[in-house]
CHARMM-style PDB file with segment names, atoms N, HN, CA, C and O in Angstrom:
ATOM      1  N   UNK     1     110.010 122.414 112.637  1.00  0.00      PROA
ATOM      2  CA  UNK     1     108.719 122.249 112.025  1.00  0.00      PROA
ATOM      3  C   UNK     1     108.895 122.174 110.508  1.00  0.00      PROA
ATOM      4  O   UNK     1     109.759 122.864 109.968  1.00  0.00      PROA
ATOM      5  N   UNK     2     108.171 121.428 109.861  1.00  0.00      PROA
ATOM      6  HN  UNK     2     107.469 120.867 110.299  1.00  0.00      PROA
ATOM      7  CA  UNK     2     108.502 121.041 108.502  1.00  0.00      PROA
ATOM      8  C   UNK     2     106.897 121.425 107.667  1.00  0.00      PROA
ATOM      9  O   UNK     2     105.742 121.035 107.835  1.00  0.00      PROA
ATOM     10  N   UNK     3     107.627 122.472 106.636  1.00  0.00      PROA
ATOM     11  HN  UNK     3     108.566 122.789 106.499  1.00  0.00      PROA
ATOM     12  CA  UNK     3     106.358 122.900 106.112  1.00  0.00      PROA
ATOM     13  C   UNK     3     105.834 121.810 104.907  1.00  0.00      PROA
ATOM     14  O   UNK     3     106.495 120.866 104.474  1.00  0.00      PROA
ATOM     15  N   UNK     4     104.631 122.157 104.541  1.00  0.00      PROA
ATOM     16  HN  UNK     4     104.094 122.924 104.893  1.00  0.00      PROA
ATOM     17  CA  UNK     4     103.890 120.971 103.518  1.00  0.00      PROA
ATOM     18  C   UNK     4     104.402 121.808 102.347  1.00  0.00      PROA
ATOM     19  O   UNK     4     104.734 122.981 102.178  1.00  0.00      PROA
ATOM     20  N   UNK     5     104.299 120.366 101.396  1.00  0.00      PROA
ATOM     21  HN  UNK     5     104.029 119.413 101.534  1.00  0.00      PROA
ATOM     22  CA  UNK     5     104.476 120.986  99.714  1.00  0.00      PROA
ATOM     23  C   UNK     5     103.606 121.242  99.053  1.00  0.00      PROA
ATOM     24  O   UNK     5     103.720 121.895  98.016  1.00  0.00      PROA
ATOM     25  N   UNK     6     102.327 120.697  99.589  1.00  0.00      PROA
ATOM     26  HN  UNK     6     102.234 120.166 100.431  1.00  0.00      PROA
ATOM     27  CA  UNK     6     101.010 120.813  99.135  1.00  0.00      PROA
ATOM     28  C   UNK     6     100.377 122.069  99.545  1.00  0.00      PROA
ATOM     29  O   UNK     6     100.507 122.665 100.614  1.00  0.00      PROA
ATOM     30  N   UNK     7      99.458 122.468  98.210  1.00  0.00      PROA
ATOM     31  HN  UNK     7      99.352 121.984  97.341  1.00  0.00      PROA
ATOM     32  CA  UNK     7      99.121 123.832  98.503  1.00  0.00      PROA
ATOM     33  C   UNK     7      97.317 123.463  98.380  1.00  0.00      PROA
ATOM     34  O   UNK     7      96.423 124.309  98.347  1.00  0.00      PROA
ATOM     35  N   UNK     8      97.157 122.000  98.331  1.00  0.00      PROA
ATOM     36  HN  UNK     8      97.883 121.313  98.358  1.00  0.00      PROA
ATOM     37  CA  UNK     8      96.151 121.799  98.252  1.00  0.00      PROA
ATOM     38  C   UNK     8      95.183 121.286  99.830  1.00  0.00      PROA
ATOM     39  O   UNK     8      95.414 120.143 100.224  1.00  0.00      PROA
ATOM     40  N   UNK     9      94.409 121.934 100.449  1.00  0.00      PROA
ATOM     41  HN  UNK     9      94.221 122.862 100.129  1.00  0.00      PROA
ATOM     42  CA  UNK     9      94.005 121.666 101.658  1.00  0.00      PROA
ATOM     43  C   UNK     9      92.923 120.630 101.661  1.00  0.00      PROA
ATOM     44  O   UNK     9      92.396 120.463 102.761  1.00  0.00      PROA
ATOM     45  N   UNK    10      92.500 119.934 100.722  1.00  0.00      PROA
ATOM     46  HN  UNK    10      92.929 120.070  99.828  1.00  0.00      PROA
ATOM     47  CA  UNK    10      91.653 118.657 100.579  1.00  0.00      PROA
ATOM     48  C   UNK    10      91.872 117.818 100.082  1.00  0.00      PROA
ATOM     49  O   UNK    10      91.299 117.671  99.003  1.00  0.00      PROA
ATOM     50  N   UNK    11      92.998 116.554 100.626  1.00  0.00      PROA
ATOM     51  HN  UNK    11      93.463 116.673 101.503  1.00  0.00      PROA
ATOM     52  CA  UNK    11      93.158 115.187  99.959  1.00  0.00      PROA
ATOM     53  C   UNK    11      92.155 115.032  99.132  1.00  0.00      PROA
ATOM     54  O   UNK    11      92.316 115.655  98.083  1.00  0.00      PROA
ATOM     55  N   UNK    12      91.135 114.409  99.212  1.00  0.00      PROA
ATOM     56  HN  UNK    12      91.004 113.903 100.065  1.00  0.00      PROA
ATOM     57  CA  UNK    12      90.270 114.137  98.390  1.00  0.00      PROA
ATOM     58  C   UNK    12      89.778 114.541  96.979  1.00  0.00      PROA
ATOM     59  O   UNK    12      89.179 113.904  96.113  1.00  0.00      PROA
ATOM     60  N   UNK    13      90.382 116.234  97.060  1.00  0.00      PROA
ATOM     61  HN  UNK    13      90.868 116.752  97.764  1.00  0.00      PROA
ATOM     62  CA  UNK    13      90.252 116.410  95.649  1.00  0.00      PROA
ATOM     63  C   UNK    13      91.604 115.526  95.080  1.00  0.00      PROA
ATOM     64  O   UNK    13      91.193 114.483  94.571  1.00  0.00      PROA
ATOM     65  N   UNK    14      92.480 115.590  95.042  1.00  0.00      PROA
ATOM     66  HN  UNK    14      92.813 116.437  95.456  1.00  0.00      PROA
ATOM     67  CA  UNK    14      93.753 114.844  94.585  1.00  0.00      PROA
ATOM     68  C   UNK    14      92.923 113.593  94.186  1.00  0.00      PROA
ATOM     69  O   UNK    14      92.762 113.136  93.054  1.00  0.00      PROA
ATOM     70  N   UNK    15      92.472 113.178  95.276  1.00  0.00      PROA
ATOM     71  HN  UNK    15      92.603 113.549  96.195  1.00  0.00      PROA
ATOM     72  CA  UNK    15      92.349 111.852  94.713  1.00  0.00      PROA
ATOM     73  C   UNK    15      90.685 111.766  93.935  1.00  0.00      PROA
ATOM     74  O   UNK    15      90.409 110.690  93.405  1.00  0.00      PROA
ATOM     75  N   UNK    16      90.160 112.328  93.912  1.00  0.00      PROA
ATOM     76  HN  UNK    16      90.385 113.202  94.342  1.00  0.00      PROA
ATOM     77  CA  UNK    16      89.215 112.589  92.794  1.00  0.00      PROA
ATOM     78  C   UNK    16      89.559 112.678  91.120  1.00  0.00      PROA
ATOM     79  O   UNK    16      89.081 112.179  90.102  1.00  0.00      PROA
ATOM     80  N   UNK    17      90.862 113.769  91.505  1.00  0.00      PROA
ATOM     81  HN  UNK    17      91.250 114.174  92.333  1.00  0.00      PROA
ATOM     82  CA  UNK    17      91.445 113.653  90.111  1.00  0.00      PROA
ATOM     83  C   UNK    17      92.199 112.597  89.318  1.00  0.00      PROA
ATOM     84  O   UNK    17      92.055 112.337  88.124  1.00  0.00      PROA
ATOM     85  N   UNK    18      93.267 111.875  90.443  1.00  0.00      PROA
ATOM     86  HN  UNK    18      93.384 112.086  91.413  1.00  0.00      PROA
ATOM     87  CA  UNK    18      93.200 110.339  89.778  1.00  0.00      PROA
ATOM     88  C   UNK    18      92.263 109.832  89.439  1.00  0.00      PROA
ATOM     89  O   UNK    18      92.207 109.178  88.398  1.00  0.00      PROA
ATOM     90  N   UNK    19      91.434 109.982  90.116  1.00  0.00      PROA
ATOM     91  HN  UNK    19      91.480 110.514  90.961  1.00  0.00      PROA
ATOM     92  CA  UNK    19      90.370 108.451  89.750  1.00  0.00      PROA
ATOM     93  C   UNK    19      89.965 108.529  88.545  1.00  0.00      PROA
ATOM     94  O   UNK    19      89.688 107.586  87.803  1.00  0.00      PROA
ATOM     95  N   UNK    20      89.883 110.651  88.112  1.00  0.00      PROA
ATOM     96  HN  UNK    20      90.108 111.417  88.714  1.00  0.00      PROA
ATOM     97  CA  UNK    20      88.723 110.740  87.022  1.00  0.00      PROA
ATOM     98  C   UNK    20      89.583 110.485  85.723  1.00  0.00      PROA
ATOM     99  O   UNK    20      89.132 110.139  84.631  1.00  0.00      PROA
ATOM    100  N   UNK    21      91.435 110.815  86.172  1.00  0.00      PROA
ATOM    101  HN  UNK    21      91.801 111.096  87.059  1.00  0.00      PROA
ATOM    102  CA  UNK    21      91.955 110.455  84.787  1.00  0.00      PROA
ATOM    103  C   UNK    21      92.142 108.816  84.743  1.00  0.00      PROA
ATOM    104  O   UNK    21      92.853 108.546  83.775  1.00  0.00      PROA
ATOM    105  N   UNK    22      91.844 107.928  85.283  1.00  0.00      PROA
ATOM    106  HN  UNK    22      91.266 108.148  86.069  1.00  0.00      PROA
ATOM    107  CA  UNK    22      92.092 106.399  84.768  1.00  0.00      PROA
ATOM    108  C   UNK    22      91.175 106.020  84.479  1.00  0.00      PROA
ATOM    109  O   UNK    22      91.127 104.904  83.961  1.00  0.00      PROA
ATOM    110  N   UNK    23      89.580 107.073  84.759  1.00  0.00      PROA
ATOM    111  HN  UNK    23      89.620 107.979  85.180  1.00  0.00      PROA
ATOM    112  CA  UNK    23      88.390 106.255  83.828  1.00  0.00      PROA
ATOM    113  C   UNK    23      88.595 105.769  82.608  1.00  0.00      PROA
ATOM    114  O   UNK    23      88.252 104.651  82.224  1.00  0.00      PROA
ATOM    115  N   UNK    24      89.327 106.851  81.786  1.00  0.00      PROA
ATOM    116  HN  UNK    24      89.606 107.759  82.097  1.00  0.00      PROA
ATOM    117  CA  UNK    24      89.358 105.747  80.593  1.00  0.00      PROA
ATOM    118  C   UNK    24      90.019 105.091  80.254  1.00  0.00      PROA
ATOM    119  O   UNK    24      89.709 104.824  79.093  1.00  0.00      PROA
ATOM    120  N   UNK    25      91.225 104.347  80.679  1.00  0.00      PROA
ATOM    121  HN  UNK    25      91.476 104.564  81.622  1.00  0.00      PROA
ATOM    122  CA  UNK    25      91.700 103.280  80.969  1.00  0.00      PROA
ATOM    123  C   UNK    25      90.890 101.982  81.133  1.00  0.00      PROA
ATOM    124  O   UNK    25      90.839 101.027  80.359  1.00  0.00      PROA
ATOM    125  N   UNK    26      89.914 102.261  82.986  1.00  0.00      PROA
ATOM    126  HN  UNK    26      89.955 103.038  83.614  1.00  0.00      PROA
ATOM    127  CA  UNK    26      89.329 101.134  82.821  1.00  0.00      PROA
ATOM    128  C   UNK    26      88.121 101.139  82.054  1.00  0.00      PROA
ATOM    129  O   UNK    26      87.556 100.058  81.886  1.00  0.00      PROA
ATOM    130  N   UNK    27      87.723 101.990  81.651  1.00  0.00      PROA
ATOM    131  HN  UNK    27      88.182 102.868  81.788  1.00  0.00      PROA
ATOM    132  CA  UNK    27      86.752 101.730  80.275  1.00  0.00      PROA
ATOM    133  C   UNK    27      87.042 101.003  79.225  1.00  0.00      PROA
ATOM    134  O   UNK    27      86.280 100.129  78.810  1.00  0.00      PROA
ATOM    135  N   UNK    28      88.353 101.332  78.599  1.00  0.00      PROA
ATOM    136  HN  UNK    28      88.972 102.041  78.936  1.00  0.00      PROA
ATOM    137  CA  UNK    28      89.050 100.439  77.625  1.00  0.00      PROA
ATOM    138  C   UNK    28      89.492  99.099  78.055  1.00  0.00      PROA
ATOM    139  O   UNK    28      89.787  98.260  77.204  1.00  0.00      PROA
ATOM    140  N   UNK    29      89.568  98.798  79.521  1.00  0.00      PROA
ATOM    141  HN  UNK    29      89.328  99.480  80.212  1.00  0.00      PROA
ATOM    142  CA  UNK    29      90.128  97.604  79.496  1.00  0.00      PROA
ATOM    143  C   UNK    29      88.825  96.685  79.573  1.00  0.00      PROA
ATOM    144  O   UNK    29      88.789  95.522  79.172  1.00  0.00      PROA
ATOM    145  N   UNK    30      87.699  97.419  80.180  1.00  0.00      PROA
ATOM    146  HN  UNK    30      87.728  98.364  80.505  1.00  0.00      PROA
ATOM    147  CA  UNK    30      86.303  96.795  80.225  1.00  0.00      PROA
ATOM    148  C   UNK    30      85.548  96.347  78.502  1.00  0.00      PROA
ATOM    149  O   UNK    30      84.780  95.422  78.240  1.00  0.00      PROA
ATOM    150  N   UNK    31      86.144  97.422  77.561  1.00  0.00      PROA
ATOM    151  HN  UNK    31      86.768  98.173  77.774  1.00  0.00      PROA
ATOM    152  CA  UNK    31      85.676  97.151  76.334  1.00  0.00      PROA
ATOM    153  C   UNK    31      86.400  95.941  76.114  1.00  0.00      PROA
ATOM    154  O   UNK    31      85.730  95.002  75.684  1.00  0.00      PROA
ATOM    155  N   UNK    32      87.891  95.708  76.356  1.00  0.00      PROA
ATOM    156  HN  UNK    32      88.435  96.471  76.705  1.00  0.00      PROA
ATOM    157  CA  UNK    32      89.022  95.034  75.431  1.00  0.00      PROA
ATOM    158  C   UNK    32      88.292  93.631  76.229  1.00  0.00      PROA
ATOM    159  O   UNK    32      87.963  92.685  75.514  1.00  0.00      PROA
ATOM    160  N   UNK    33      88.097  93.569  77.519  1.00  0.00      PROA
ATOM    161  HN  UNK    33      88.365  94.337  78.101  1.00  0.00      PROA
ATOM    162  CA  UNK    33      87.734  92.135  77.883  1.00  0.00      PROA
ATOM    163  C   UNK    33      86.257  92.001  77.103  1.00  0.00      PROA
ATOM    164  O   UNK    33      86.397  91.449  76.011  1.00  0.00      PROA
ATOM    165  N   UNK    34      85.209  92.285  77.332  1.00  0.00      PROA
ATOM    166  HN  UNK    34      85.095  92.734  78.219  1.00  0.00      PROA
ATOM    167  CA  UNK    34      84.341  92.166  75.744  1.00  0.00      PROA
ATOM    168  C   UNK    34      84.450  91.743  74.826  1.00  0.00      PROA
ATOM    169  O   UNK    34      83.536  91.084  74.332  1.00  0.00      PROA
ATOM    170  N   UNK    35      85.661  91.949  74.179  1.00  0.00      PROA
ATOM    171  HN  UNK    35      86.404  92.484  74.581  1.00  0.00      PROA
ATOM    172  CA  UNK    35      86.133  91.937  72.849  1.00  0.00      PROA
ATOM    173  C   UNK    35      86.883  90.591  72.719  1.00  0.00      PROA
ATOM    174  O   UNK    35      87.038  89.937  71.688  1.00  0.00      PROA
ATOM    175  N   UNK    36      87.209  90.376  73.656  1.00  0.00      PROA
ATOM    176  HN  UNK    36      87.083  90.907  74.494  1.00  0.00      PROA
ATOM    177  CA  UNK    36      88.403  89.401  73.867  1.00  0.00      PROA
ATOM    178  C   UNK    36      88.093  87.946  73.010  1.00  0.00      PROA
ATOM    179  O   UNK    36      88.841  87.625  72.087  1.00  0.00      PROA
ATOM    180  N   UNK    37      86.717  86.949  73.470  1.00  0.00      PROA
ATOM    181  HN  UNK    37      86.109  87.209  74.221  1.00  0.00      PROA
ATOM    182  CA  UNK    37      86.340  85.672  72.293  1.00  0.00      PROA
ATOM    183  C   UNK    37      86.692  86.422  71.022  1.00  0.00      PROA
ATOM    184  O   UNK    37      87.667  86.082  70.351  1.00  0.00      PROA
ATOM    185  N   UNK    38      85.845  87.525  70.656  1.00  0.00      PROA
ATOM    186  HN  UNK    38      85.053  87.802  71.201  1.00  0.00      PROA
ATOM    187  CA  UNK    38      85.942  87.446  68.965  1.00  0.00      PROA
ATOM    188  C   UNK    38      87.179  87.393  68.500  1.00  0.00      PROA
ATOM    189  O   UNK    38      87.586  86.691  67.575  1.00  0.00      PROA
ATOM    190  N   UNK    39      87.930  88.342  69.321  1.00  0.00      PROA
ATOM    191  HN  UNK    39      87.599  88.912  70.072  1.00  0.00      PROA
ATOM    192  CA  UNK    39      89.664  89.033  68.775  1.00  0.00      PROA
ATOM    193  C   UNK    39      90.198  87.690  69.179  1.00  0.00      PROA
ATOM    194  O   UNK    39      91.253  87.529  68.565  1.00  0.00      PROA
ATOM    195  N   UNK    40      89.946  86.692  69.914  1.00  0.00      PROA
ATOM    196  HN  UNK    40      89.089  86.823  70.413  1.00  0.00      PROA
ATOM    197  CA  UNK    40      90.393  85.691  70.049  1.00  0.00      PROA
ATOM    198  C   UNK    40      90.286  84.372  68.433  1.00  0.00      PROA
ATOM    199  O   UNK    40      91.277  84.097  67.756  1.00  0.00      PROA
ATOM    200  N   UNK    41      89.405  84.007  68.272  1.00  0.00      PROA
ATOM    201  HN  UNK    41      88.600  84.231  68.821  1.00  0.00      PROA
ATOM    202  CA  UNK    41      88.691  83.588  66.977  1.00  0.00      PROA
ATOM    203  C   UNK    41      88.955  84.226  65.940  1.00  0.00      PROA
ATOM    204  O   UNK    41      89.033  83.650  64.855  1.00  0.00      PROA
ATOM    205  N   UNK    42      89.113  85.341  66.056  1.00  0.00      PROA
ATOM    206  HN  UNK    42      89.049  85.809  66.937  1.00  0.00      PROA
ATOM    207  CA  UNK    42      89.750  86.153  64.554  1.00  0.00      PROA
ATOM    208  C   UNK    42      91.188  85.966  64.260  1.00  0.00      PROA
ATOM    209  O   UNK    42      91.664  85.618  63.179  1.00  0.00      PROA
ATOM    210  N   UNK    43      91.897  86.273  65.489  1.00  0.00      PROA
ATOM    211  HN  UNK    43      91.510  86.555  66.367  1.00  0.00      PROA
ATOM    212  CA  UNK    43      93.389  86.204  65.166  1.00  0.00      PROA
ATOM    213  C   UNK    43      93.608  84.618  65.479  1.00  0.00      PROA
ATOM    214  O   UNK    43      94.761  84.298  65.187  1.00  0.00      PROA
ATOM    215  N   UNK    44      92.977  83.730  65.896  1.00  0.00      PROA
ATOM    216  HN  UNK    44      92.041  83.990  66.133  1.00  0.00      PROA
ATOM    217  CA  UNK    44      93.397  82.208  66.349  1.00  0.00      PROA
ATOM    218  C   UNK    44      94.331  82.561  67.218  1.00  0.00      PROA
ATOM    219  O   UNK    44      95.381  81.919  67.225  1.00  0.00      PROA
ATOM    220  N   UNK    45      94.152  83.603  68.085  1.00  0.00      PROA
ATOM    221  HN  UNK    45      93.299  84.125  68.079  1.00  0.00      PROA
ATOM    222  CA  UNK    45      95.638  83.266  69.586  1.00  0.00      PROA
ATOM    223  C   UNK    45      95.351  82.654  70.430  1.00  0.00      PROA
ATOM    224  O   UNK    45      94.237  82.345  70.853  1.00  0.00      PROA
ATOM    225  N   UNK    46      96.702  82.327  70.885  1.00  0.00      PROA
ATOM    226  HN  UNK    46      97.606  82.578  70.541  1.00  0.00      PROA
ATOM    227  CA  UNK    46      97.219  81.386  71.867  1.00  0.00      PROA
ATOM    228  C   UNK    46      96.099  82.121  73.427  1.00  0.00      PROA
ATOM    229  O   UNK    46      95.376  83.116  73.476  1.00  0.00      PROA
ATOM    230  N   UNK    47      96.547  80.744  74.802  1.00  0.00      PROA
ATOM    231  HN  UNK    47      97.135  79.936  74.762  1.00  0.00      PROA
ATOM    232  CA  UNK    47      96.428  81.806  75.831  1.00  0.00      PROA
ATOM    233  C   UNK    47      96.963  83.015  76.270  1.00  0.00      PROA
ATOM    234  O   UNK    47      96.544  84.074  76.737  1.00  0.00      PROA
ATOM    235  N   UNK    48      98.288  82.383  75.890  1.00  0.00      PROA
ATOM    236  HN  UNK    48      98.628  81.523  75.510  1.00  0.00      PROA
ATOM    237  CA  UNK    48      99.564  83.044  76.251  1.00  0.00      PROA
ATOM    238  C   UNK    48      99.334  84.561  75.512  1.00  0.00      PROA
ATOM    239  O   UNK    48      99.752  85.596  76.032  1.00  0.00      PROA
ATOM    240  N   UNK    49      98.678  84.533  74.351  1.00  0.00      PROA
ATOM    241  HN  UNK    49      98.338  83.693  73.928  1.00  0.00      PROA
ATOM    242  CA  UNK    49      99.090  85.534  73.420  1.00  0.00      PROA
ATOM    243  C   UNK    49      97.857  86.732  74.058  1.00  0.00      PROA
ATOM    244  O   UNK    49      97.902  87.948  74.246  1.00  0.00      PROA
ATOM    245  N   UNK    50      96.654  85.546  74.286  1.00  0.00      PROA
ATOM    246  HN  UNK    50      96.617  84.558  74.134  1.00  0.00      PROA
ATOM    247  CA  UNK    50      95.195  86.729  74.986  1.00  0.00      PROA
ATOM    248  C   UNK    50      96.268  87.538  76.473  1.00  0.00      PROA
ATOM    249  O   UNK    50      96.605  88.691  76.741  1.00  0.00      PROA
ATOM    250  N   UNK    51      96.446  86.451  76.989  1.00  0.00      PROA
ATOM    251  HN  UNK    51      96.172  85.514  76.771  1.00  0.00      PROA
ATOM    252  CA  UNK    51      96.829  87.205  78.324  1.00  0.00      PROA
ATOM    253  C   UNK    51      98.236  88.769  78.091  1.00  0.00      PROA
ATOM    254  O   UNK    51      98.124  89.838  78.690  1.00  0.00      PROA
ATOM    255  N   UNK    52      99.173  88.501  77.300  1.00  0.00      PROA
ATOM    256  HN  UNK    52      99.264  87.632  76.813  1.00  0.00      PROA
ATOM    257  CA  UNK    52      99.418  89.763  76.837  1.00  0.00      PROA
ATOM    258  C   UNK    52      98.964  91.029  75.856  1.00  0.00      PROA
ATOM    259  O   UNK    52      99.550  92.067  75.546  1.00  0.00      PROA
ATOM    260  N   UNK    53      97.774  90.531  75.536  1.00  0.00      PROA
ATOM    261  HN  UNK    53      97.299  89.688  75.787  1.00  0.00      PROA
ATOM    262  CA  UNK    53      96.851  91.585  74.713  1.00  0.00      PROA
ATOM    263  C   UNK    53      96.010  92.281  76.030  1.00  0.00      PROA
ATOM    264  O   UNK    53      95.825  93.491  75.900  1.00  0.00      PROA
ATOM    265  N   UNK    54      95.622  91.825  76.947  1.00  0.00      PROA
ATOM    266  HN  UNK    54      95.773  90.842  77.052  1.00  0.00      PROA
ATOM    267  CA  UNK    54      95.087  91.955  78.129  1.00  0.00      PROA
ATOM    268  C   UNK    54      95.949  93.117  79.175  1.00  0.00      PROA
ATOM    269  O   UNK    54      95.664  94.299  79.370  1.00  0.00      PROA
ATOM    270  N   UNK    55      96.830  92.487  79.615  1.00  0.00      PROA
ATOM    271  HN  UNK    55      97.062  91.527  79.456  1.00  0.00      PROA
ATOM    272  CA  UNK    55      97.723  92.940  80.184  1.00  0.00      PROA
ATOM    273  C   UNK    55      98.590  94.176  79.499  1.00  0.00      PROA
ATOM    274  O   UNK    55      98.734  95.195  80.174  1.00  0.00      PROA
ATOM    275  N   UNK    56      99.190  94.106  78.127  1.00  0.00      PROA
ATOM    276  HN  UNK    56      99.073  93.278  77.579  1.00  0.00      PROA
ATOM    277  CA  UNK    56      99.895  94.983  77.330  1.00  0.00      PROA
ATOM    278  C   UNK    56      99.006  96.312  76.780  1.00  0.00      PROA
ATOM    279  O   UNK    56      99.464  97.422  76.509  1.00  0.00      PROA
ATOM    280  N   UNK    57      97.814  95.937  76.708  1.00  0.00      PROA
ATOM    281  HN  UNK    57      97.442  95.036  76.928  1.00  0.00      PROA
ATOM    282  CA  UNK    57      96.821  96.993  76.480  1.00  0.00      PROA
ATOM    283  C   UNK    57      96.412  98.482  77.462  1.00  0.00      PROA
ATOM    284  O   UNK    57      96.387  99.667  77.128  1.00  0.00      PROA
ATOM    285  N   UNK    58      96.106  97.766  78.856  1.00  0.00      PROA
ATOM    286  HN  UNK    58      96.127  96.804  79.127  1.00  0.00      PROA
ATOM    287  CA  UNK    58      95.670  98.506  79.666  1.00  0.00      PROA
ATOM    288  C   UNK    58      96.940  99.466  80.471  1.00  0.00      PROA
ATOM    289  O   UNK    58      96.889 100.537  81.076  1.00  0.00      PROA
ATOM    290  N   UNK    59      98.583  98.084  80.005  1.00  0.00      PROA
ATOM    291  HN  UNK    59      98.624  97.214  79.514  1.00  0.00      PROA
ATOM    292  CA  UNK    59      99.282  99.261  80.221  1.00  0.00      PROA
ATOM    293  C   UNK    59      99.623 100.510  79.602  1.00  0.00      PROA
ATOM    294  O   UNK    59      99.974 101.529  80.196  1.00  0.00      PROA
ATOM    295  N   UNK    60      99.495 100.357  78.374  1.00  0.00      PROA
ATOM    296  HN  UNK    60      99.210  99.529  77.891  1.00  0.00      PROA
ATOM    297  CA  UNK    60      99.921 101.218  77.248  1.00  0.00      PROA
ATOM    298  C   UNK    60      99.120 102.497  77.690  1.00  0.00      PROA
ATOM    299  O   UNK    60      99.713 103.535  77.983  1.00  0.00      PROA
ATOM    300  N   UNK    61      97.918 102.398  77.724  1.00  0.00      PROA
ATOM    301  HN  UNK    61      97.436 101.555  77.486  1.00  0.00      PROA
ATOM    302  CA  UNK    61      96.799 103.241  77.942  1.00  0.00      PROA
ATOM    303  C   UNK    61      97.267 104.139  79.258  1.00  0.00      PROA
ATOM    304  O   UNK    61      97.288 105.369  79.311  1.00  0.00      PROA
ATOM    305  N   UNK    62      97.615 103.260  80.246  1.00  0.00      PROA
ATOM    306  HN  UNK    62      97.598 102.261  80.203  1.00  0.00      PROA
ATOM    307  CA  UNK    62      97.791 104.259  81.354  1.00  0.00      PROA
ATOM    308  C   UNK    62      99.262 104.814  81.396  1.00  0.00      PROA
ATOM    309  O   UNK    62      99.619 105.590  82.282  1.00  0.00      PROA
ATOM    310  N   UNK    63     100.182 104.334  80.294  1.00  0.00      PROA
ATOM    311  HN  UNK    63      99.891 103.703  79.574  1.00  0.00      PROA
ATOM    312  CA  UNK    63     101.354 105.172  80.575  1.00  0.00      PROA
ATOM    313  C   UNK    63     101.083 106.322  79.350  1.00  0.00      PROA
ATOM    314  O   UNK    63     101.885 107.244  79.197  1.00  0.00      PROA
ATOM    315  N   UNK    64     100.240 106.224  78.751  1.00  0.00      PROA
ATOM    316  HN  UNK    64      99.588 105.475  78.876  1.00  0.00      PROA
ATOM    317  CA  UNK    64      99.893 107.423  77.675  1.00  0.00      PROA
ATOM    318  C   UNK    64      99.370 108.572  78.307  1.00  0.00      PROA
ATOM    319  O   UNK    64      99.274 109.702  77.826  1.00  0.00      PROA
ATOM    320  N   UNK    65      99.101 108.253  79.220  1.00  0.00      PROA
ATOM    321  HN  UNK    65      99.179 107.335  79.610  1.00  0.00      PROA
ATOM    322  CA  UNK    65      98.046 109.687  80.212  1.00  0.00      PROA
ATOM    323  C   UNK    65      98.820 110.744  80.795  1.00  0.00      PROA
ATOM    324  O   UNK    65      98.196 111.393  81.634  1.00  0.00      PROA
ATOM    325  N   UNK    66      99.980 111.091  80.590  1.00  0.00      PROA
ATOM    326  HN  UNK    66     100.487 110.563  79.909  1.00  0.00      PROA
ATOM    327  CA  UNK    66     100.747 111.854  80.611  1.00  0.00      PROA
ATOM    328  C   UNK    66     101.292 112.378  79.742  1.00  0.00      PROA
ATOM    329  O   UNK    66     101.597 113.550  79.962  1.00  0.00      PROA
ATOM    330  N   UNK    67     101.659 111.807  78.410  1.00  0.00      PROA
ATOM    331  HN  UNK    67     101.411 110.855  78.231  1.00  0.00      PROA
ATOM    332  CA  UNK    67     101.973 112.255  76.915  1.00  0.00      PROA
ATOM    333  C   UNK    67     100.681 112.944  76.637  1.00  0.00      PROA
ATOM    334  O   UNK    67     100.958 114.060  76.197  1.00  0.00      PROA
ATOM    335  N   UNK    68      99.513 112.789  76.693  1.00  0.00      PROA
ATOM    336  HN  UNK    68      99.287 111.883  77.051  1.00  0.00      PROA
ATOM    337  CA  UNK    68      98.134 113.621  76.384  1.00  0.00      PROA
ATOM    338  C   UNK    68      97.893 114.333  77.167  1.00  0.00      PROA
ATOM    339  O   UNK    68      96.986 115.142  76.968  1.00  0.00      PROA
ATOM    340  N   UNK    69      98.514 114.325  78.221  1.00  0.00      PROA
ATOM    341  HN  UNK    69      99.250 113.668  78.383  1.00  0.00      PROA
ATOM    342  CA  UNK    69      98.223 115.769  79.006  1.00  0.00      PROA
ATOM    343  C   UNK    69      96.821 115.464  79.853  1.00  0.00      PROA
ATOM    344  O   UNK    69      96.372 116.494  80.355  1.00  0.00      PROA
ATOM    345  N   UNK    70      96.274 114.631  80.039  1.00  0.00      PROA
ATOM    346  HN  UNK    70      96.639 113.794  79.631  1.00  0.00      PROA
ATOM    347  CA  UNK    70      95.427 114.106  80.545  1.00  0.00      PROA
ATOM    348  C   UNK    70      95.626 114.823  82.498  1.00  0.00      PROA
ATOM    349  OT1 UNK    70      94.844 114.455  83.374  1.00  0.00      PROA
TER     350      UNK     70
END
């Protein structure tokens, strides 16, 4: 018989708590697409250049959520 590592008896909280730390992630990525024509028109970028402001953004954000203790 193989005991659990979990001392937690309700999946669901676990996964409550993910969800609540990547809110702000996708909050920021919801602002950054918003933002995206102007910051587009301001800096004159490429597609190429939006689609890694896009992409490079929302990762940054979610690998930071562990350095903050989040």
């Amino acid at each position: 018989m193989t005991k659990r590592f979990s001392k937690c008896k309700n999946p669901w909280v676990i996964l409550g708590i993910l969800i609540t730390c990547f809110v702000p992630v996708v909050i920021d990525a919801t602002v950054l697409h918003m933002a995206i024509p102007s910051l587009t028109l301001d800096l004159k970028a490429t597609g190429n250049q939006v689609l890694w402001m896009l992409d490079i953004y929302s990762l940054f954000m979610a690998g930071l959520l562990i350095p903050m203790g989040y």
